[in-house]
C-alpha positions in Angstrom: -9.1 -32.3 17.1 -9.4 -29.0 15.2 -6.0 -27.2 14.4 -6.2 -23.5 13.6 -4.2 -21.1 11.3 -1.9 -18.6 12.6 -3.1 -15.1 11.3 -0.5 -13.0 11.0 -1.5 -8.6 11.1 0.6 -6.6 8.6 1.0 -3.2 8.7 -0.6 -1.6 5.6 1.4 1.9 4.8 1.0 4.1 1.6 2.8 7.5 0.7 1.8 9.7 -1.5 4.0 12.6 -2.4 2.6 15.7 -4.3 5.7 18.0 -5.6 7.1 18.7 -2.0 4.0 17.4 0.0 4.3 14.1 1.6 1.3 11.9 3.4 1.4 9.2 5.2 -1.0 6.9 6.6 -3.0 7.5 8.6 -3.8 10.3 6.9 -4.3 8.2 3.2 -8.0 6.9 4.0 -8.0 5.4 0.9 -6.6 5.3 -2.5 -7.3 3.7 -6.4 -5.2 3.4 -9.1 -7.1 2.1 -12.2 -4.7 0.9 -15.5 -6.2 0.0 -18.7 -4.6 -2.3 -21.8 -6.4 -0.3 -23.8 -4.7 3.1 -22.8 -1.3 4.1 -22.1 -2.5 6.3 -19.2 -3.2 5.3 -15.7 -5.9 7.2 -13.2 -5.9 7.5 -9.5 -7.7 9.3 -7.0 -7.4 9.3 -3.1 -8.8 10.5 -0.2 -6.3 12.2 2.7 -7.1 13.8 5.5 -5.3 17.4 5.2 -5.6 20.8 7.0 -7.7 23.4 4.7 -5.2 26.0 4.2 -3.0 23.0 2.3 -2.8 24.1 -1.8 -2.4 21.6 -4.6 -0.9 23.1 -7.5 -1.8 21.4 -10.8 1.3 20.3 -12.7 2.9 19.1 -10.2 4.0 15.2 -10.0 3.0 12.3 -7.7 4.2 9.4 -6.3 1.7 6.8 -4.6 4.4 4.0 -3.0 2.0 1.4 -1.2 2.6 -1.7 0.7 4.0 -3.3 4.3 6.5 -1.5 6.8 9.6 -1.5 5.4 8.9 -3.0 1.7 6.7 -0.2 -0.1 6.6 -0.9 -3.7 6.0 2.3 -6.0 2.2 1.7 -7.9 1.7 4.9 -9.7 4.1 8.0 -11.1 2.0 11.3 -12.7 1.5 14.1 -12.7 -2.0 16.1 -11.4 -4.1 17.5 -13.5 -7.0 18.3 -11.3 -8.1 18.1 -7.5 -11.3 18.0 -6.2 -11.9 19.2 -2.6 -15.0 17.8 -0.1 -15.1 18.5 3.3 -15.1 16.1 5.8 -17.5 16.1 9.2 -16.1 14.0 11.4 
């Protein structure tokens, strides 16, 4: 007799708000918030799928909230200090 585990799918969601910018998946592709012991400052970058003309000012501060539908915790709180634009081909 073999018995198998119910797997369950959960919604992954992430926001990340830029001043007054807002994205949501799917447009987060992906997203990486690295935090050191050793340093009282945390890094992230992402990737988000935007239109071109969209501008993002330096200074301004972010929010990355990540987690299931309904029950997104809040990861990472800044402020940006640089962006970094590639286009995209697909």
């Amino acid at each position: 007799m073999v018995t198998c585990a119910n797997i369950t799918l959960e919604k992954i969601r992430a926001i990340i708000t830029f001043g007054t910018l807002t994205f949501e998946t799917p447009d987060i592709k992906s997203f990486t918030v690295t935090r050191s012991r050793s340093t009282l400052a945390a890094t992230f970058s992402a990737t988000i799928e935007v239109p071109s003309t969209t501008i993002f000012p330096a200074g301004e501060d972010i929010v990355i909230e990540a987690g299931v539908q309904g029950d997104l915790k809040r990861l990472f709180t800044g402020r940006v200090l640089g962006v970094t634009v590639n286009p995209s081909f697909e």
